[in-house]
Phi, psi and omega in degrees: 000342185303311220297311164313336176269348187258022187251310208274314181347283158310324192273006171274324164313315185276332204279359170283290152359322185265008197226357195252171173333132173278019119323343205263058176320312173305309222287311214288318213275321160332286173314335201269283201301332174298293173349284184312325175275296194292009180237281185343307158323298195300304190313271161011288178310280174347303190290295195313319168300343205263181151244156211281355178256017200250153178256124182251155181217153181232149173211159169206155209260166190215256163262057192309354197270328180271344187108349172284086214245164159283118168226106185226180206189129206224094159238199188279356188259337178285345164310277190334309212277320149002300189262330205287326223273310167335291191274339176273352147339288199305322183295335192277320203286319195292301161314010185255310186288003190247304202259320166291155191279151186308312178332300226272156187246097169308299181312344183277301194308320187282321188278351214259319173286338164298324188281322178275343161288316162322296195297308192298316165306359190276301189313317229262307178301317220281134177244349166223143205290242223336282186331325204267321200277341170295307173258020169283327194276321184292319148353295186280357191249293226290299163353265205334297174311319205290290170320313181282052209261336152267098162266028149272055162227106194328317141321308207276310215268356178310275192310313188297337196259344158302297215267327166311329195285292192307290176317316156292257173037285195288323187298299182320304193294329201290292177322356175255324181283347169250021206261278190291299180316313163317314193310306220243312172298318197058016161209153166246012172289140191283321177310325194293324137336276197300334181291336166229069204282340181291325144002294179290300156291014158247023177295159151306310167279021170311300204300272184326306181305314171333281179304327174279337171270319192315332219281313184316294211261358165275323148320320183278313181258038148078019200284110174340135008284349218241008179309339184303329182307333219273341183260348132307341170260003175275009119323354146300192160263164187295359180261357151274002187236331141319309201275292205308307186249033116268347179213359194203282207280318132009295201281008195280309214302312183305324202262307223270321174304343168274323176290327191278007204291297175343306185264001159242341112047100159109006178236137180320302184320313200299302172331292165328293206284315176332286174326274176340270231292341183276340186271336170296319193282340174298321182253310190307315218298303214271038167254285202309317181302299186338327183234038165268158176271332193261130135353293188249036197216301180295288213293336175324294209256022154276310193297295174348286194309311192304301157356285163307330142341295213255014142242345137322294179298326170274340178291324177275007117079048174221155164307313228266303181304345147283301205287344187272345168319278200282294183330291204244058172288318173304281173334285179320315185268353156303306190299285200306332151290344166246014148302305176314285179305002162257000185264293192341295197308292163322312162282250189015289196258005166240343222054020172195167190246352224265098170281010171297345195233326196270139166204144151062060162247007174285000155265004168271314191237051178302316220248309113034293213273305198274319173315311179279009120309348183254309178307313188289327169287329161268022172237036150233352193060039186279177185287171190046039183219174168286323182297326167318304195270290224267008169262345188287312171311341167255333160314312173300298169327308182282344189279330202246016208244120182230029169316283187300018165052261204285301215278041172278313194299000189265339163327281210288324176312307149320297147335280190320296223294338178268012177282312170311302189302319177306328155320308185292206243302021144265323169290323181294002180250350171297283167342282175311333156294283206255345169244010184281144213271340162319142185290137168301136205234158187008049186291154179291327192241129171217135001256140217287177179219190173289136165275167202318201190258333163252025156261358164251352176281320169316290169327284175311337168302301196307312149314300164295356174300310193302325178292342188289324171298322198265351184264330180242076163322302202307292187312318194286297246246321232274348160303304179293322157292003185264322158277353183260343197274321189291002190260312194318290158291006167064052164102356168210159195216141147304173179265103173220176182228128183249080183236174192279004193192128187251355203095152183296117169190183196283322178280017166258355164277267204305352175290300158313330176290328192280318199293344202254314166328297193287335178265318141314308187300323205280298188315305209270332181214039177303316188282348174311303188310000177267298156325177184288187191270154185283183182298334210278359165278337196276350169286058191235173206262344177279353144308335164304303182312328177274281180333339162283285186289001182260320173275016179267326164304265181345316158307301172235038123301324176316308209253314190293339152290350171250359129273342165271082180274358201044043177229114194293318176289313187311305204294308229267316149295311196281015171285297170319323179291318203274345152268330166321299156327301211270242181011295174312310176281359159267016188260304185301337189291349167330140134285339168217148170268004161247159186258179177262042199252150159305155178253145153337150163277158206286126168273130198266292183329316207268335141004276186290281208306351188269002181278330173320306184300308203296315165310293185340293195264353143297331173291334186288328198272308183285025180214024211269283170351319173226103202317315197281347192273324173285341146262001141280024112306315200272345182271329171271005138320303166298303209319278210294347170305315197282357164290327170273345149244035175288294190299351162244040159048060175194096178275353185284304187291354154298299189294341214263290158004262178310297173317295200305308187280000217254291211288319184284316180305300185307320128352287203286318196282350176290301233296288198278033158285333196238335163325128184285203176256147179304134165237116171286115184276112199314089182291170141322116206290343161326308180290356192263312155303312171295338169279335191315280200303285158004284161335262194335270156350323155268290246253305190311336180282316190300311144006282172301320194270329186279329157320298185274015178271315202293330189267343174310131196288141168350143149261182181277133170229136174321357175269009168284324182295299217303325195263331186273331155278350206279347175279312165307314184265001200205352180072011195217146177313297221263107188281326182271353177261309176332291169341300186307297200246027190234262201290310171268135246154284193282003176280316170288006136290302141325295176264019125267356169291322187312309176294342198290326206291305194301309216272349165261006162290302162319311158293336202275294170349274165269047188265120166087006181285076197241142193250108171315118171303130197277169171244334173230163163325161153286352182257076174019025172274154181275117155003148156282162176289337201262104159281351169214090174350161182263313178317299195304293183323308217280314163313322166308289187324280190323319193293335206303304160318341202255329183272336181289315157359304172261301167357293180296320182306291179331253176010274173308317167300354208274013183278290225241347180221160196317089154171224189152182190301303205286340197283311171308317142309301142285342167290318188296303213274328161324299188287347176265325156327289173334297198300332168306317201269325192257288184308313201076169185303318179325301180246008123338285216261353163298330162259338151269132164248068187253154154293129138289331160250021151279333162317291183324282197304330169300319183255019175284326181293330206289293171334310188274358184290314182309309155295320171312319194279358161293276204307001151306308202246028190056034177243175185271145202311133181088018176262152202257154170250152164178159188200142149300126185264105145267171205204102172336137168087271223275357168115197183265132149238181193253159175219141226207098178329318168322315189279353178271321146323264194331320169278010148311300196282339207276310185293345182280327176285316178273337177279321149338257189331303192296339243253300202285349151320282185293007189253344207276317222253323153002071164293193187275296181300318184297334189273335165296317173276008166273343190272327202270033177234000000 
């Protein structure tokens, strides 16, 4: 249960964050950074008990008939991603509080990082494949905001809308590749997975599962072709481009090849594609750094390259080339985090990123100065830093590597030359910033100085890592790779040694060629880099990526003009053609349009009304001008529906009947209060016919399709389990209220959120709306003088106690006898509606003092509390509990978890509904006098 309490941790963090002041930046910085320490504790204890091969699992059951259970699972390697996702958290939390400006909402900023620490922590954990694909797409949601966290900004909303497209992208392959993985194992659990990997690599559908994960994880960690989002996403603020694109989002793509390493392992395909796609990114990615202008731009596109490293290394596909894989996944996001966050500290205290203006700041910012020198040298590989030992280990790896048969010597070579360039833009950010011997020219904040003392500190953590690392490996590093190497390789590790010195050899020569190589390119063409960037940065693919979205734009302008007529008869036909079609046509391929189940004997009564209905809603069409006669036509039309399901013994739905139209009617009559008057415009008798025909033809086709299911013999169904449990298992009589907040619970979970989502939509809608009171009808008669009757008030008033009464009465019967939360919710919202419609807003809402959406939002919570509070007890969400009281003088009664859902729904209903009342029914006068009171 820990491993659930540490997944759940943040997002119980941000949703506190999300209830305190938007202002309260200390208290927000607290909460994040407590958030962070205590689940680095929580982890740590966990792990300290363990052995370093040992696995702990936690599972709780979810959704079994699909296979979707909370399954999580802590071995060394969700350790490793784990620990990295934590502590560099912690670090990101402090630095945050430091770097945004008073203006910017740091609370927004802690929840939104809290929400993306919960998710990567989902991944990293996650024991079952369906569980790891929920939160790789919550990843890829949250990602978006964080980018976009200035969305007045073009740019910001550019990036943000790049790294969703691509990353959802990726999410769609991971879910089709853990579909088909499932498919093929016949579990998504991952032990179950990893038990048949020969299973797996000889399916037929290996090739696809391969290609749909690889595709999922070269999107997510930036890999040509799809690398262009991640330096579009430096339009973040830095501490999201610290936490996101160096250790935790970058790294999802690095953990699912590392976890899935197992199951793909040992096949040309795996090899290849890896291999290729790690070597392009690897050299394109560190060419493209060499020549950015931007600050955060040069590291975006250092991060790609280094990316391309670490999936190289896995692409050459031996043990020792996965432990150097993971080593220096690890490397990578120390150094690199505290590049950002020292490229942050300099935009921060100069105001520009432009490395064209930044020069000589290490006599303003010494202590600065000396941190991004020890980091930029270890994203060079220099000796005694870390990055230095997993690039020699990778030097080693291309040398020992004999795939391409005559072209292996061009791999290292390949190497050297991105080792170089990687020299070269690390001096250039080292250099160019802080040692160039020129005075910094039109900085925006001049002159700069150190940013505070514990906004450099999260930096100096980080830094001492890289020396600690690089000087005692063994000591720092080399347990936690070892067990991370070891899950990684499904139980065996190579022989290596992790110290600070091998000795005289070819990859300490290849080391030496690149630092000499890399230092000549910077030295010898350093002042190029000052100028604009040459042709060959304008080759990059997210112009492919715009262009692409602009003919898919061009595409339904194509289509919203030949169907977006603004015409209601027009839309309404191509429904009607579109029903005609889907339906029809296998209906004519029938042999008889009747089925063989028996019939009723003929109901003279059930007869008359449907001929009743059917007049009805023709009077409707031939009275449609006056609006009011055609809705008391079209509500006593609902009525006998409800009456038709009296006469089939079915009262919940009589009541639901009756409540719905009551509430709708009532609706309509606000609506066509502010309607102007109508001009009937003359159609065409072509166009009239063809409306004609239309008609007819739909309703004879629906007709027809409804004749043949009611006479089609029965198919086998649920409702004998539904009726033989629902008392046993839920405590109540009443099978369709059971039914509701019982068997389906979560379908009726959903869809009051869907309603709570539509009615504040509706309020977004009519915000700031004020609708002039007409002076005549649509059919042009004049108003009464009286906008709210006296009679109409005092009956409204008298009704309210009584009907809230039968609310209530409903409410409580509805477990075991016709009615229920929703039926009670509608009934509420009627008598409070009335008081809208006889009284008005004014002296309504002067007498009820409800949030109506704050109602709304109470009883979504009450509801999911209510499901939640099943997994508290080890059952699946949504399980219902119930027991008998007896209660002196009054008996025994049952008391039942159901009925509290059911005040979920009922508070989701009336406050939704009353939200879209009180906004609709506004008038112009009312609303002034409502601003002057």
């Amino acid at each position: 249960m820990v491993l659930g309490w540490l997944v759940l941790l943040p997002f119980m963090a941000a949703a506190l964050i999300a209830l305190t002041r938007p202002r309260a930046a200390a208290l927000c910085t607290w909460i994040a950074f407590a958030t962070a320490l205590f689940g680095c504790a929580l982890l740590l204890s966990e792990r300290v008990g363990m052995g370093d091969h040992d696995v702990l699992q936690w599972r709780h059951e979810w959704m079994p008939d699909i296979g979707l259970a909370l399954s999580l699972r802590l071995d060394g390697l969700s350790f490793m991603f784990a620990l990295l996702v934590l502590a560099i958290g912690l670090l990101v939390f402090i630095y945050a509080r430091y770097y945004l400006a008073g203006s910017d909402s740091l609370p927004r900023l802690y929840l939104l990082l809290l929400l993306f620490m919960g998710a990567m922590l989902g991944i990293v954990l996650s024991n079952n494949l369906l569980l790891l694909v929920i939160f790789w797409e919550l990843t890829s949601l949250v990602s978006f905001l964080l980018i976009g966290f200035w969305p007045s900004r073009p740019d910001a909303r550019r990036g943000a809308r790049m790294a969703l497209t691509i990353t959802g992208a990726g999410g769609l392959a991971l879910l089709a590749a853990v579909l088909l993985l499932g498919h093929v194992c016949g579990s998504y659990e991952l032990n179950d997975v990893l038990a048949q990997l020969d299973k797996v690599q000889h399916d037929p559908l290996y090739p696809a599962i391969l290609l749909l994960t690889l595709f999922a994880a070269f999107t997510k960690s930036a890999q040509f072709p799809f690398h262009f989002w991640l330096p579009h996403a430096m339009s973040a603020p830095t501490p999201v481009s610290a936490y996101l694109h160096s250790a935790t989002m970058v790294k999802a793509g690095v953990f699912l090849l590392a976890r899935l390493y197992p199951v793909f392992e040992g096949t040309h395909l795996w090899a290849y594609t890896a291999t290729v796609a790690g070597l392009v990114t690897l050299v394109g990615g560190a060419g493209m750094a060499l020549l950015q202008r931007d600050l955060k731009g040069l590291l975006a596109y250092s991060t790609i390259s280094h990316l391309g490293l670490i999936v190289l290394l896995f692409g050459l596909d031996t043990q020792l080339s996965t432990v150097a894989a993971l080593f220096h996944t690890v490397n990578h996001a120390v150094f690199k985090a505290s590049l950002f966050m020292a490229a942050g500290i300099v935009d921060h205290e100069t105001g520009t990123r432009d490395l064209g203006r930044l020069r000589g700041l290490r006599r303003y910012m010494p202590h600065t100065a000396v941190l991004a020198s020890v980091a930029s040298l270890s994203m060079a590989g220099v000796p005694l830093l870390n990055g230095f030992l997993s690039k020699e280990m990778f030097f080693g790896e291309t040398l020992a590597q004999s795939m391409f048969g005559p072209l292996n010597l061009a791999v290292p070579v390949i190497a050297i030359v991105a080792a170089a360039l990687s020299v070269a833009y690390s001096l250039r950010f080292v250099w160019g910033v802080f040692f160039d011997g020129e005075t910094p020219r039109d900085l925006p904040h001049y002159p700069p100085h150190e940013a505070p003392r514990f906004m450099r500190l999260p930096v100096e953590i980080l830094v001492a890592l890289c020396l600690l690392i690089g000087l005692f490996p063994q000591q720092s590093i080399g347990r936690l790779l070892e067990s991370a190497a070891w899950v990684t390789l499904g139980g065996k590790l190579p022989d290596y040694s992790l110290s600070l010195w091998h000795g005289v050899n070819t990859p300490l020569v290849m080391s030496a060629v690149s630092f000499a190589a890399g230092a000549a390119l910077f030295f010898l063409r350093r002042n190029a880099f000052r100028h604009r960037r040459t042709a060959l940065t304008e080759l990059n693919a997210s112009e492919i990526f715009d262009r692409f979205v602009q003919r898919l734009e061009q595409c339904a302008g194509v289509i919203v003009r030949l169907f977006e007529t603004r015409s209601l008869p027009a839309y309404l036909a191509w429904m009607i053609a579109a029903m005609l079609i889907v339906p029809g046509v296998p209906l004519v391929a029938l042999d008889t349009w009747s089925g063989s189940h028996a019939r009723l004997p003929p109901d003279p009564f059930t007869l008359g009304g449907l001929v009743l209905m059917a007049l009805l809603a023709v009077g409707v069409v031939c009275v449609r001008a006056r609006t009011l006669y055609a809705l008391v036509m079209l509500s006593t039309c609902g009525l006998l529906v409800s009456l038709a399901f009296v006469r089939f013994s079915a009262p919940d739905l009589a009541l639901t009947q009756i409540s719905v139209e009551l509430v709708t009617i009532l609706l309509l009559v606000l609506a066509v209060y502010f309607l102007p008057a109508l001009q009937r415009a003359v159609e065409p008798l072509p166009v009239r016919l063809l409306n004609g025909v239309l008609a007819l033809a739909g309703g004879a086709l629906l007709g027809a399709v409804s004749y043949r299911i009611m006479t089609s013999a029965p198919l086998p169904g649920i409702a004998p389990y539904f009726l033989a449990n629902a008392l046993p298992g839920s405590g109540g009589h009443n099978v369709v209220n059971v039914i509701l907040v019982d068997f389906r619970g979560f379908d009726t979970m959903v869809e009051i959120s869907v309603l709570v989502v539509a009615g504040l939509a509706v309020k977004a809608l009519l915000r700031g709306l004020r609708l002039k009171s007409p002076d005549a009808g649509p059919d042009g008669r004049p108003w009464s003088s009286q906008s709210h009757p006296l009679m109409l008030a005092i009956l409204a008033r008298l009704m309210l106690p009584l009907t809230v009464l039968v609310a209530v009465f409903v409410f409580l019967r509805g477990h075991n006898l016709p009615g229920g939360g929703f039926i009670a919710s509608l009934i509420l919202s009627i008598a409070l509606l009335l008081q809208y419609v006889a009284s008005g807003v004014l002296w309504t809402e002067s007498r009820i003092h409800l949030n109506y959406r704050a109602l709304a939002g109470f009883g979504i919570l009450i509801a999911a509390a209510t499901g939640l509070g099943s997994l508290a007890f080890g059952q699946p969400f949504l399980t219902s509990a119930f027991g008998h009281l007896h209660v002196p003088l009054i008996g025994e009664i049952e008391l039942s978890t159901a009925m509290l859902f059911d005040l979920g729904v009922t508070g989701a209903v009336v406050g939704t509904t009353l939200t879209i009342v009180s906004h609709l029914g506004v008038r112009d006068k009312d609303m002034q006098s409502v601003e002057k009171s």
